[in-house]
MDTraj code that builds the backbone (N, CA, C; nanometers):
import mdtraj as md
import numpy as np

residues = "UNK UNK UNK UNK UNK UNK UNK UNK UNK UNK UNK UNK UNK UNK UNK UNK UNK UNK UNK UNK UNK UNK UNK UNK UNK UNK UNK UNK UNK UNK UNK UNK UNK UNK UNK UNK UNK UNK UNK UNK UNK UNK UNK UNK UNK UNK UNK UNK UNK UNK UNK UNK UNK UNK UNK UNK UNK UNK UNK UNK UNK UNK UNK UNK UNK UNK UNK UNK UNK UNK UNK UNK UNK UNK UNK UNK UNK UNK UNK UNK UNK UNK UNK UNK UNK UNK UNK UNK UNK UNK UNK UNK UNK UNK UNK UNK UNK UNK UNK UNK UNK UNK UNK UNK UNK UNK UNK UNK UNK UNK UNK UNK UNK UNK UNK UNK UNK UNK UNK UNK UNK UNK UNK UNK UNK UNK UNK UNK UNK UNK UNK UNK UNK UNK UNK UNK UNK UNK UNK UNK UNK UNK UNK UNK UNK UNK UNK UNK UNK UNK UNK UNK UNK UNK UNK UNK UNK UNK UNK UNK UNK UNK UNK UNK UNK UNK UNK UNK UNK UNK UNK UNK UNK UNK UNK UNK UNK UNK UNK UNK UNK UNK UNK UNK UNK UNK UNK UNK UNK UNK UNK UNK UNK".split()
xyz = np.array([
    [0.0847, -0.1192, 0.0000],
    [0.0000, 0.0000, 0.0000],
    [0.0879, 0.1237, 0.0000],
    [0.0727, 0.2177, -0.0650],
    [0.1464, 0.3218, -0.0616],
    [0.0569, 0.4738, 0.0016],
    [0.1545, 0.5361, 0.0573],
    [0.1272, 0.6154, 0.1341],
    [0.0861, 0.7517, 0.0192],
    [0.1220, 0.7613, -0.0721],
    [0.1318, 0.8535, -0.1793],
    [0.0654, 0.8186, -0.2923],
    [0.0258, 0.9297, -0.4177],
    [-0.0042, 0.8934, -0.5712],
    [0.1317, 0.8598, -0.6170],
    [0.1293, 0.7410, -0.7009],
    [0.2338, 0.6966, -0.7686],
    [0.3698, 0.8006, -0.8055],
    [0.3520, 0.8863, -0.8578],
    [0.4542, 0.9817, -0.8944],
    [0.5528, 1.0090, -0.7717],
    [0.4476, 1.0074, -0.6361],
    [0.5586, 1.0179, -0.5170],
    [0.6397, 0.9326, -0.4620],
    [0.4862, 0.8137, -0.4630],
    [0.5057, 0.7143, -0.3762],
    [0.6318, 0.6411, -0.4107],
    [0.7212, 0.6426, -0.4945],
    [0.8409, 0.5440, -0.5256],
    [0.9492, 0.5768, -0.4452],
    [0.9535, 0.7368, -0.4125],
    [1.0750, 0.7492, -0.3682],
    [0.9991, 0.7234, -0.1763],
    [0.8879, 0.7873, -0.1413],
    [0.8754, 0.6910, 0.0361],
    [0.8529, 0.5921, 0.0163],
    [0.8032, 0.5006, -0.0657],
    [0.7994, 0.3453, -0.0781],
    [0.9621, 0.3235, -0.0279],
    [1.0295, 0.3283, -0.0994],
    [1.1854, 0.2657, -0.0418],
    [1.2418, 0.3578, 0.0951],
    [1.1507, 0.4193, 0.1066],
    [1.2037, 0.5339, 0.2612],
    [1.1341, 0.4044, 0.4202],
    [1.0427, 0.4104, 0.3262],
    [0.9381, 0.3744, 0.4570],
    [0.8761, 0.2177, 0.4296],
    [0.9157, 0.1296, 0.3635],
    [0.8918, 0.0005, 0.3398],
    [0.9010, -0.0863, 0.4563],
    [0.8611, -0.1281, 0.5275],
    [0.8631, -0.1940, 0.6247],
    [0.8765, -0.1163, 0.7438],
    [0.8751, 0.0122, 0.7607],
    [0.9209, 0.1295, 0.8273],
    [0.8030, 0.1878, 0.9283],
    [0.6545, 0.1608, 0.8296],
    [0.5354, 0.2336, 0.8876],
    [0.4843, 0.2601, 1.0413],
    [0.5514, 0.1195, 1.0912],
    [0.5338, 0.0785, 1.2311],
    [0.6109, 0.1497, 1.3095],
    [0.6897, 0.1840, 1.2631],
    [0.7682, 0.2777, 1.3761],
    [0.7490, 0.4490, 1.3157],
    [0.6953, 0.4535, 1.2389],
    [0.6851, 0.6203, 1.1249],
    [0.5465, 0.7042, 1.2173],
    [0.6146, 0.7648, 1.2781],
    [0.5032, 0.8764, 1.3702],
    [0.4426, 0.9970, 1.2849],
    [0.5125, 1.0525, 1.1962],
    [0.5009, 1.1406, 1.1388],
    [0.5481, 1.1556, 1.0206],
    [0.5200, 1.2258, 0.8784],
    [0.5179, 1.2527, 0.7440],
    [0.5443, 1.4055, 0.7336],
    [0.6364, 1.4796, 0.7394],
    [0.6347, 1.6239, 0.6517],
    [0.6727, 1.5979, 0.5293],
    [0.6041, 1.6557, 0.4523],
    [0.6109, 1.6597, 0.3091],
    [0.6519, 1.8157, 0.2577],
    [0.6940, 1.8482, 0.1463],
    [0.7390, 1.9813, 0.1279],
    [0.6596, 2.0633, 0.0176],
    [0.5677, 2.0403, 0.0568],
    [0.4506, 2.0535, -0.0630],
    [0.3287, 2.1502, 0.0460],
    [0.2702, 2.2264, -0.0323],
    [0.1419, 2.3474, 0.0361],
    [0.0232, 2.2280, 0.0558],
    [0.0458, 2.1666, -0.0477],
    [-0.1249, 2.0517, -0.0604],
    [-0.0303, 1.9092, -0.0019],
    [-0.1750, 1.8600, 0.0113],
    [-0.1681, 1.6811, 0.0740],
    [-0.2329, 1.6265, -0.0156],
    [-0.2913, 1.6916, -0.1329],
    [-0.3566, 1.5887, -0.1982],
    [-0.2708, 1.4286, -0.3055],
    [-0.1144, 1.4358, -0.2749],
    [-0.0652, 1.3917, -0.2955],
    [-0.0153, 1.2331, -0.1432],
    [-0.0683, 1.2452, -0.0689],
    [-0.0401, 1.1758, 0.0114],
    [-0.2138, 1.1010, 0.0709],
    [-0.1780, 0.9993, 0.0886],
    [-0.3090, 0.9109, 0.1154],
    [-0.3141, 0.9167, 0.2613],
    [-0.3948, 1.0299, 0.3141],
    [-0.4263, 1.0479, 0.4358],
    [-0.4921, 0.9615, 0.5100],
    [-0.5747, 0.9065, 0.4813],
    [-0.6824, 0.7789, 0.5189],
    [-0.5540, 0.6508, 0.5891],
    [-0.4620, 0.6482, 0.5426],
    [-0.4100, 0.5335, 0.5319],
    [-0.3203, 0.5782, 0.6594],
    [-0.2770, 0.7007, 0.6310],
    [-0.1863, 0.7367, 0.7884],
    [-0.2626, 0.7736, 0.8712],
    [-0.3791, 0.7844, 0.8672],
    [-0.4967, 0.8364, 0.9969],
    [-0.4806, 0.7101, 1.0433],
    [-0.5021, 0.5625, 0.9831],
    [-0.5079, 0.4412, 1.0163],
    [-0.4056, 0.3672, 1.1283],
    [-0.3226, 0.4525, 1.0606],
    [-0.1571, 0.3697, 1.1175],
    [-0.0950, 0.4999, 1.2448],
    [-0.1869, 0.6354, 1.2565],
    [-0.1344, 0.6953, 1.3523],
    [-0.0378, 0.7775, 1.3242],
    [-0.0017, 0.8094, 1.1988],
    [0.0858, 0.8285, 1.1128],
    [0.0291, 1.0400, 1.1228],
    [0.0846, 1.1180, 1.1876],
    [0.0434, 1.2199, 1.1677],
    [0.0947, 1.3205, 1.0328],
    [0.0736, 1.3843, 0.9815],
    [0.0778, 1.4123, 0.8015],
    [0.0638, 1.5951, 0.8190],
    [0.2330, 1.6475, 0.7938],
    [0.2084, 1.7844, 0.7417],
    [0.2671, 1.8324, 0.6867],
    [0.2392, 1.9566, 0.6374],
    [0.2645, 2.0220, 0.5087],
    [0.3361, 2.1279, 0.5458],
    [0.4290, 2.1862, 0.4365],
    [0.5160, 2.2740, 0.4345],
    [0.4100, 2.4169, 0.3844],
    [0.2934, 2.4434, 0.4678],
    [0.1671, 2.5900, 0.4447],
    [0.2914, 2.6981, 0.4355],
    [0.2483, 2.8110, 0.3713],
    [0.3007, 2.9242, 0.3441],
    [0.4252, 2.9547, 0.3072],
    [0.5321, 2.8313, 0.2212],
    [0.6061, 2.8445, 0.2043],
    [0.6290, 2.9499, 0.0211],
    [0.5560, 2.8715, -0.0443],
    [0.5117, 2.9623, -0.1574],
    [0.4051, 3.0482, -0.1685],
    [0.3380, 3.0856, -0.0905],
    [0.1851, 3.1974, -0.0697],
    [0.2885, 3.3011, -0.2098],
    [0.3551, 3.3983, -0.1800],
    [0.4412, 3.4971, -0.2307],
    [0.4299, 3.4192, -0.3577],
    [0.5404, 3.3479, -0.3874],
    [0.5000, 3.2774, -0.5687],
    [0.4050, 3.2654, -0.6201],
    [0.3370, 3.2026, -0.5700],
    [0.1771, 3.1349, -0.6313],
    [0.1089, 3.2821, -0.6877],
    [0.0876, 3.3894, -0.5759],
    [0.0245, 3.5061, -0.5916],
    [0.0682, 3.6069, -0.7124],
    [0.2236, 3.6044, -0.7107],
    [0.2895, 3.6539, -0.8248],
    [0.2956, 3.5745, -0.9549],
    [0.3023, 3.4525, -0.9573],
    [0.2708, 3.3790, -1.0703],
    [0.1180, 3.4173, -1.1048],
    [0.0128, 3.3899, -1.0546],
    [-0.1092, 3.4098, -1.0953],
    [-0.0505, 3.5009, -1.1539],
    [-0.0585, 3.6478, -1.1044],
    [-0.0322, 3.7730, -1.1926],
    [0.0534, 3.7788, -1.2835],
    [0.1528, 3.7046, -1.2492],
    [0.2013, 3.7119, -1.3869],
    [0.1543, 3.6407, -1.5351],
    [0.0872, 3.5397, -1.4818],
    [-0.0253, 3.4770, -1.5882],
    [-0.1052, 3.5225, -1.6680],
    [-0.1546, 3.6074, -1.5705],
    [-0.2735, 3.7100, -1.6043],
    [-0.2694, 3.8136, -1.6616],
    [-0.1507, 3.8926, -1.6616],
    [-0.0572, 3.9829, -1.7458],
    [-0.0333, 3.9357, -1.8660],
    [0.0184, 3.8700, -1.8640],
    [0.0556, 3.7999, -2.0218],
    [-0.0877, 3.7951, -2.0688],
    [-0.1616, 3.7243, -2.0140],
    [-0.3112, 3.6926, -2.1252],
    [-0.3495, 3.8233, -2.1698],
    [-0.3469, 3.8910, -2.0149],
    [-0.4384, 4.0260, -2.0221],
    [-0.4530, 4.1694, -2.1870],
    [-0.2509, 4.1471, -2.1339],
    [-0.1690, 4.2032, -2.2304],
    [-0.0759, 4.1325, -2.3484],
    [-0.1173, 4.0074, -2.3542],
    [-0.0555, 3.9386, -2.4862],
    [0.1004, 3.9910, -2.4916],
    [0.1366, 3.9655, -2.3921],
    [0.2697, 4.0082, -2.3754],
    [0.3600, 3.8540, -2.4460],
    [0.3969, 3.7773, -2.4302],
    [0.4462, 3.6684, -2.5168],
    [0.3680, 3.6307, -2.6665],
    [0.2544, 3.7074, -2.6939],
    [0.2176, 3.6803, -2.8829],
    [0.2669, 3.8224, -2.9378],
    [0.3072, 3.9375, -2.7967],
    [0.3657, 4.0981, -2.8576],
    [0.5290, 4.0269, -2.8915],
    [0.5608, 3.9510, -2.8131],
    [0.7254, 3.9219, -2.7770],
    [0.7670, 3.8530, -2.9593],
    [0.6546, 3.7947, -2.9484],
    [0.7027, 3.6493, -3.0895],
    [0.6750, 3.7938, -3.2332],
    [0.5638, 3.8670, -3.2094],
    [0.5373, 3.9521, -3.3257],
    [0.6327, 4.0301, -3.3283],
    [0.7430, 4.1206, -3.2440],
    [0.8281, 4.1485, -3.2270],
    [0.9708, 4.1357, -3.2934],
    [1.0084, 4.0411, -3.2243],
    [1.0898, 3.8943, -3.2591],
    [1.0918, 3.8573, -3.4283],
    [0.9497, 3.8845, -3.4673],
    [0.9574, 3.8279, -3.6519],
    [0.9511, 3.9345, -3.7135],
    [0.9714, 4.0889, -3.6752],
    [0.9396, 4.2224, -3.7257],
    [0.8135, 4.2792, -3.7062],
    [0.7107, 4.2165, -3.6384],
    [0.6144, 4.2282, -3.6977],
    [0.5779, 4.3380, -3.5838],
    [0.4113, 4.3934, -3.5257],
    [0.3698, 4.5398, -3.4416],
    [0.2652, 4.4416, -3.3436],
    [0.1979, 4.5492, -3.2717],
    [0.1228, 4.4683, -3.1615],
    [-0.0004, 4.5067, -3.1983],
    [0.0033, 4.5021, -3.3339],
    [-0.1305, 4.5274, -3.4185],
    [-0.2104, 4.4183, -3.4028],
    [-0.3596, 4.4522, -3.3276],
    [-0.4503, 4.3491, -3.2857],
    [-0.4336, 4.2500, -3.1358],
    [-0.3247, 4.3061, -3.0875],
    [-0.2653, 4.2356, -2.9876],
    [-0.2613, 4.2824, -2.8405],
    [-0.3396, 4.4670, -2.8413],
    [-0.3140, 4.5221, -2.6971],
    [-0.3981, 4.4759, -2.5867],
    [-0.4776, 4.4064, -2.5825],
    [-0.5292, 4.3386, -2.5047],
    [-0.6207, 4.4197, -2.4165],
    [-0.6360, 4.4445, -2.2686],
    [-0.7043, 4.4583, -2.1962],
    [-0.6459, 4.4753, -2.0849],
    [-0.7060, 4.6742, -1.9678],
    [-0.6323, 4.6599, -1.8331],
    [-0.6952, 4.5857, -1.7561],
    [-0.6474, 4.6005, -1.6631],
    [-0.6862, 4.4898, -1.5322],
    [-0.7628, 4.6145, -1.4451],
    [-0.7497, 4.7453, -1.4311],
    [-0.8270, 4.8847, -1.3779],
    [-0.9058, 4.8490, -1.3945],
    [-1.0072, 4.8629, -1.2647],
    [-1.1762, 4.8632, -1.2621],
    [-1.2197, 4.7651, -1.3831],
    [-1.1914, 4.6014, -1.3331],
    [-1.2392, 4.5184, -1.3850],
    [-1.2232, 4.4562, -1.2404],
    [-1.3469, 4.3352, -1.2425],
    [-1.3206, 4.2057, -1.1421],
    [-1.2592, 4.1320, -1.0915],
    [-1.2362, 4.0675, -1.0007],
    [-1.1190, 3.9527, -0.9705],
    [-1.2072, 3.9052, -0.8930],
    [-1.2303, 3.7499, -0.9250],
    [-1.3247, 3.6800, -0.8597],
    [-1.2133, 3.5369, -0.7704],
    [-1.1994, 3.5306, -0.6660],
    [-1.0871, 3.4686, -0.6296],
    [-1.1893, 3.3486, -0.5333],
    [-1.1580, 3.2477, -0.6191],
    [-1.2040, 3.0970, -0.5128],
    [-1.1177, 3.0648, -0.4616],
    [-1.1261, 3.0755, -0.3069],
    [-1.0396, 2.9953, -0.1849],
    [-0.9602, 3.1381, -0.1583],
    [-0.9984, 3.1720, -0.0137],
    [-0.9320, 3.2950, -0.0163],
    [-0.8127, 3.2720, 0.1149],
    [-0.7632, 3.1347, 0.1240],
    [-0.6662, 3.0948, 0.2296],
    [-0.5419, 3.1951, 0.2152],
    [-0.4195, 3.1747, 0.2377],
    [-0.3035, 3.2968, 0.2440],
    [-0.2990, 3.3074, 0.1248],
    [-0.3051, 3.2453, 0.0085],
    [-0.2766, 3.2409, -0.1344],
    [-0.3763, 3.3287, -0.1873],
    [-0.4619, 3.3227, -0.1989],
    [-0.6168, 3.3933, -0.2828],
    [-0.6202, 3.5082, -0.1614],
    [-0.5751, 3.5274, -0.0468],
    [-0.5882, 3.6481, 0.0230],
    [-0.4915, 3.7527, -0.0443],
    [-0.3544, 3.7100, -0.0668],
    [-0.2350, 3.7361, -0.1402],
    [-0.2904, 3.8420, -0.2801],
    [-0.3571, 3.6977, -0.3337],
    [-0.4102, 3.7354, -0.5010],
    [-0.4820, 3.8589, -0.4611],
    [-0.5617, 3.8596, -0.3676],
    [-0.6547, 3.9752, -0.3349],
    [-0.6431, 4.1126, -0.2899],
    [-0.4818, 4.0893, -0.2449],
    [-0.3971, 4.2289, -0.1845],
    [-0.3325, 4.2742, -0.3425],
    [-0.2920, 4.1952, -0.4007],
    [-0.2529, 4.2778, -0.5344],
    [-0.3597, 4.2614, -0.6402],
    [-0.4854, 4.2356, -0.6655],
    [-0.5417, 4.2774, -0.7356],
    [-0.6175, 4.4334, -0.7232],
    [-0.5830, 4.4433, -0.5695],
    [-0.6592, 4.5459, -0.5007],
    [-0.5497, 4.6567, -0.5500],
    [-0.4175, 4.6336, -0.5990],
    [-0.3160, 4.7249, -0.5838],
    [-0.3024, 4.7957, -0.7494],
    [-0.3744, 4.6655, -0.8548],
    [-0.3819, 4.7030, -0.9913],
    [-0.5538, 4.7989, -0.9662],
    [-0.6269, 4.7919, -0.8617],
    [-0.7406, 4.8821, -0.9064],
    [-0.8295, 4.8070, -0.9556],
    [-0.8489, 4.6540, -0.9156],
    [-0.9249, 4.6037, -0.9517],
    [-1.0969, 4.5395, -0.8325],
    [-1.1724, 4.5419, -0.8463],
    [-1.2985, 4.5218, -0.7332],
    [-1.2543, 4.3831, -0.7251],
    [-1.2901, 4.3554, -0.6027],
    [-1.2046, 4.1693, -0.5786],
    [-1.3359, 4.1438, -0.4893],
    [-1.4019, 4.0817, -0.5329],
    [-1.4905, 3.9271, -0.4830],
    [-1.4426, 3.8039, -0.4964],
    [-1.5042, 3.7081, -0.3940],
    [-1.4465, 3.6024, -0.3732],
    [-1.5738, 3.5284, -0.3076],
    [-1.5209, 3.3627, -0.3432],
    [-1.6112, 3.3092, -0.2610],
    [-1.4967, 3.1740, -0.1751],
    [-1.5480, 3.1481, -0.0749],
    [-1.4804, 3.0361, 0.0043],
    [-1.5300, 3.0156, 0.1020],
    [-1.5098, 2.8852, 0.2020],
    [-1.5774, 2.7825, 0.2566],
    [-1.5574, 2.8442, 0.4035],
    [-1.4909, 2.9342, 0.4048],
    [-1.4584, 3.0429, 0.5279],
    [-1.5028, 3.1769, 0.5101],
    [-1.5863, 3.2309, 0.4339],
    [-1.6036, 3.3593, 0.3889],
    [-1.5852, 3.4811, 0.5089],
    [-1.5554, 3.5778, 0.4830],
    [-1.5390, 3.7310, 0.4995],
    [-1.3994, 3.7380, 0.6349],
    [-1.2960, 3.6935, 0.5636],
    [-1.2123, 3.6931, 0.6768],
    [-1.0867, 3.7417, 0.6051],
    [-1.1112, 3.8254, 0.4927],
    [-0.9898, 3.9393, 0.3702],
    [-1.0462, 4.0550, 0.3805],
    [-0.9874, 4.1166, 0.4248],
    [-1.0392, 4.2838, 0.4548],
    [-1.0732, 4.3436, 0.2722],
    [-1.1153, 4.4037, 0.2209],
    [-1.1655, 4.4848, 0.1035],
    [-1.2305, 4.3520, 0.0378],
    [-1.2735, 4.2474, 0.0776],
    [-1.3382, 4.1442, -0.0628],
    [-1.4772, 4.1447, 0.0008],
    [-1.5420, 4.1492, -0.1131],
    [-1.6780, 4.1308, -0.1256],
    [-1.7220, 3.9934, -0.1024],
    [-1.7687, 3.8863, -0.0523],
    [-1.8034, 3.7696, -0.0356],
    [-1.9032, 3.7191, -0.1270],
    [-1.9026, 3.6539, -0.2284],
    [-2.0532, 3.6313, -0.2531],
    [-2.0676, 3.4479, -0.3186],
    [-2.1684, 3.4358, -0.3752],
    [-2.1771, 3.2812, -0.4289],
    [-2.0508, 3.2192, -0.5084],
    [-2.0416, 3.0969, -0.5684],
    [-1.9471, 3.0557, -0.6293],
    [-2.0642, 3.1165, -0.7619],
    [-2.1594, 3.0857, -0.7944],
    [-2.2241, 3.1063, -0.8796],
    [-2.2214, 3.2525, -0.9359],
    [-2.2726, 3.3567, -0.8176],
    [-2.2431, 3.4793, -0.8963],
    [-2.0855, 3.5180, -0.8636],
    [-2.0108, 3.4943, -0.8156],
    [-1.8393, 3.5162, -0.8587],
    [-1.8322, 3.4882, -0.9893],
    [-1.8591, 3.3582, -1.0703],
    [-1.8838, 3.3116, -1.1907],
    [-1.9206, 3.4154, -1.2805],
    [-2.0407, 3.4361, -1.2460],
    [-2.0863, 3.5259, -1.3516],
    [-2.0520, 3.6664, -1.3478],
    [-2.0076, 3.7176, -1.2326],
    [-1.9610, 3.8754, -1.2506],
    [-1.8259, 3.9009, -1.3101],
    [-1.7330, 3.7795, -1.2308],
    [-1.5877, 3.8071, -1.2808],
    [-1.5427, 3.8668, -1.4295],
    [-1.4350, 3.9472, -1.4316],
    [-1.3679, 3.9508, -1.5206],
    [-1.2531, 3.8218, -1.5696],
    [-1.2352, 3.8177, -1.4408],
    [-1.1309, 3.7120, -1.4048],
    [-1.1539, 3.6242, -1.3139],
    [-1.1223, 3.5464, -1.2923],
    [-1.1714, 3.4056, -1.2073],
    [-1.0310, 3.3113, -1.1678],
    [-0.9749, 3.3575, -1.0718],
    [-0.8560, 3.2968, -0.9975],
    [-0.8638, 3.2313, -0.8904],
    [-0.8006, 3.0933, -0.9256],
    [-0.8784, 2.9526, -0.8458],
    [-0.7515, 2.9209, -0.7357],
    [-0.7507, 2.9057, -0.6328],
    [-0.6774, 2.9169, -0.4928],
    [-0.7145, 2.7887, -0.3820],
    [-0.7622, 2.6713, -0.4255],
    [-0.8399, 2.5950, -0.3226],
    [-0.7090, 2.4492, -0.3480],
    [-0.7288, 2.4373, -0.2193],
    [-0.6842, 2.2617, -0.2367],
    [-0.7563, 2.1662, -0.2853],
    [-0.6946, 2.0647, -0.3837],
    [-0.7449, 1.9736, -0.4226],
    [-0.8026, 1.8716, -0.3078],
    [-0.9364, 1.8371, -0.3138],
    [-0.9824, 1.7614, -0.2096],
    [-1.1439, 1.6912, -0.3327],
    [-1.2022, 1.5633, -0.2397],
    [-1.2911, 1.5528, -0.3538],
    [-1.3887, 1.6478, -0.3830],
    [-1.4256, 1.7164, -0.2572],
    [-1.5119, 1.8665, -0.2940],
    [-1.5009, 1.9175, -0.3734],
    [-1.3274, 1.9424, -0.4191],
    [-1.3184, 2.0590, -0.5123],
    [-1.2711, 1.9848, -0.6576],
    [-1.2297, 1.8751, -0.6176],
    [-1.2654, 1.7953, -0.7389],
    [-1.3366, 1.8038, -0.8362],
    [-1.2876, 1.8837, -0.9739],
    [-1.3741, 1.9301, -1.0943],
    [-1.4756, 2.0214, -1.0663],
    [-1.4736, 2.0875, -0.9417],
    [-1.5570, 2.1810, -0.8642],
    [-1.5809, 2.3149, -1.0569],
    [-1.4988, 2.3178, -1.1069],
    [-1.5036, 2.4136, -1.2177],
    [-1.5309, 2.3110, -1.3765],
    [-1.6708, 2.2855, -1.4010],
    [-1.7479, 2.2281, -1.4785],
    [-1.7964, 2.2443, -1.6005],
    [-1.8839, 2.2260, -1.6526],
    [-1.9143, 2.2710, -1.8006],
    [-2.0248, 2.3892, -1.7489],
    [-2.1048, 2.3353, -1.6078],
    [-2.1999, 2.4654, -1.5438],
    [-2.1423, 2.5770, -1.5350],
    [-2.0674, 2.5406, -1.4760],
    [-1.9532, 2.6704, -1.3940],
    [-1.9430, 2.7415, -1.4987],
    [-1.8522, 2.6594, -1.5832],
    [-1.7806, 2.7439, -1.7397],
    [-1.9239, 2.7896, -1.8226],
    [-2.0143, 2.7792, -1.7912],
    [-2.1344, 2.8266, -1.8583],
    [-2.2058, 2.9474, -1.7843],
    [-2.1654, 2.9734, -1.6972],
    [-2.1906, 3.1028, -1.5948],
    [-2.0784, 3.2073, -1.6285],
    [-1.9486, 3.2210, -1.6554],
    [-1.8472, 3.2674, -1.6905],
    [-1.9364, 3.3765, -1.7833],
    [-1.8813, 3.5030, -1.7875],
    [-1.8473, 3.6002, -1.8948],
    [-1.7707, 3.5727, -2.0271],
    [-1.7920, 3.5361, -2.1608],
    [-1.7862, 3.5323, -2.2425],
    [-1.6336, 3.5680, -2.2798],
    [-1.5619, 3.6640, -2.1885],
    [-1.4903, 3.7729, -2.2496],
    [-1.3645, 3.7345, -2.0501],
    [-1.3872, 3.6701, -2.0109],
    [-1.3397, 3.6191, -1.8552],
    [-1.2404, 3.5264, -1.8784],
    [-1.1308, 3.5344, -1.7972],
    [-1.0059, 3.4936, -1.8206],
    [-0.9835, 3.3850, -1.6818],
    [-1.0074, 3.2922, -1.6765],
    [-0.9874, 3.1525, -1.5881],
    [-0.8277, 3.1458, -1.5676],
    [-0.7977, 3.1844, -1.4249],
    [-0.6198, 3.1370, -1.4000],
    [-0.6152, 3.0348, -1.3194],
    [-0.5595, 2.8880, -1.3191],
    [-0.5963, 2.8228, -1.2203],
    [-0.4391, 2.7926, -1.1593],
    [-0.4004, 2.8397, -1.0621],
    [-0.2901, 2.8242, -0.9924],
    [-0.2468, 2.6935, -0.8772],
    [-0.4017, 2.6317, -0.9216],
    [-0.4540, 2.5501, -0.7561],
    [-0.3838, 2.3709, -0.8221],
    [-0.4581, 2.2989, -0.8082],
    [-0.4227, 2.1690, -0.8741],
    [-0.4809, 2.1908, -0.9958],
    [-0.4488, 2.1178, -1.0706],
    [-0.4977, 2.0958, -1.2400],
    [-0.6632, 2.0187, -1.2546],
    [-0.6706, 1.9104, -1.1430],
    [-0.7877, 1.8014, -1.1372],
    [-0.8840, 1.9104, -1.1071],
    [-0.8839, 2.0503, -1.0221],
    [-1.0012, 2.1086, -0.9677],
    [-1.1182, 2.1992, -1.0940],
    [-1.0610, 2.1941, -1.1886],
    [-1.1015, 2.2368, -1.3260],
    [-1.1397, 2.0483, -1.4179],
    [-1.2475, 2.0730, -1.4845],
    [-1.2949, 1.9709, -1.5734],
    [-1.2181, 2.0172, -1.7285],
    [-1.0854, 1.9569, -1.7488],
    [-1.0678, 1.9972, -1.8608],
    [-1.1412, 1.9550, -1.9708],
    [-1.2018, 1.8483, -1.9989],
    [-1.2681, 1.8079, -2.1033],
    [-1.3659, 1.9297, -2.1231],
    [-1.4532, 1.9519, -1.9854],
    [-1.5453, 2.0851, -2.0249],
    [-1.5054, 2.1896, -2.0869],
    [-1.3749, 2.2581, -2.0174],
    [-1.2858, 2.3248, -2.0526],
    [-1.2780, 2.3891, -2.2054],
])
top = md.Topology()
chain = top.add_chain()
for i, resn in enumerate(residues, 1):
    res = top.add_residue(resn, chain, resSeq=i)
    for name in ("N", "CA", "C"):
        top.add_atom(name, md.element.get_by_symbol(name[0]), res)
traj = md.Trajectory(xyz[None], top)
């Protein structure tokens, strides 16, 4: 039985192979656990934690920097550039007095929410803890959906949030709304996608 999803589990498989019985504890160096089979160390007594707030700062600046590029087609300006060509058709869109709809507003999506607030943007959010980010508006996952400009996803993978972003979801979206998902990959339905 492995304590991990395959991709991990090879390298504690040979850590901890015959080991479990005496293994009190698991730090892992990772923000999420959805990589470690919790069930199985709840079983064995096995207590399980995570390296929280080590990337909050990255994650928050990556989003934005994600979002920049789309916003402003800054890498299709770079390549048109690059071949001679102008940023004809390419200036994109500010981020000023537009939305930021931020799911999961833990240190990460609180983060996202201090610098979207800093580009001038209205920041709503919805999460399973609501109104605990000073300037965010709280409201449904549903109308976050539909008001956003932008829609920046911040939650741990768990089965809740498991494909939590659907063909519904993506059918509530603004037409013209820019989806950043910084969180796990599984919490979005790519097929809907």
């Amino acid at each position: 039985k492995y304590l991990c999803k395959p991709w991990f589990a090879a390298i504690l498989t040979v850590i901890l192979i015959g080991f479990d019985q005496w293994t009190k504890m698991l730090a892992v160096a990772f923000t999420g656990l959805d990589h470690v089979d919790l069930k199985y160390c709840e079983e064995r007594g096995i207590k399980v934690q995570n390296c929280a707030g080590y990337a909050t700062t990255a994650v928050a600046e990556l989003t934005f920097g994600l979002l920049l590029d789309l916003c402003r087609n800054i890498g299709k300006c770079d390549t048109a550039a690059r071949n001679g060509g102008t940023k004809a058709g390419l200036t994109g869109f500010e981020l000023e007095g537009r939305t930021m709809g931020i799911v999961g507003t833990g240190a990460i999506g609180a983060r996202v929410a201090k610098l979207a607030a800093a580009f001038g943007m209205d920041v709503i959010a919805y999460s399973r803890t609501p109104g605990k980010v000073a300037g965010v508006r709280y409201v449904s996952l549903e109308e976050l959906l539909a008001q956003a400009d932008v829609v920046s996803l911040h939650v741990p993978l768990t089965e809740e949030t498991r494909g939590m972003i659907g063909a519904e979801e993506l059918a509530l979206m603004k037409k013209t709304a820019v989806l950043v998902n910084t969180a796990r990959g599984p919490v979005v339905d790519t097929k809907a996608l």
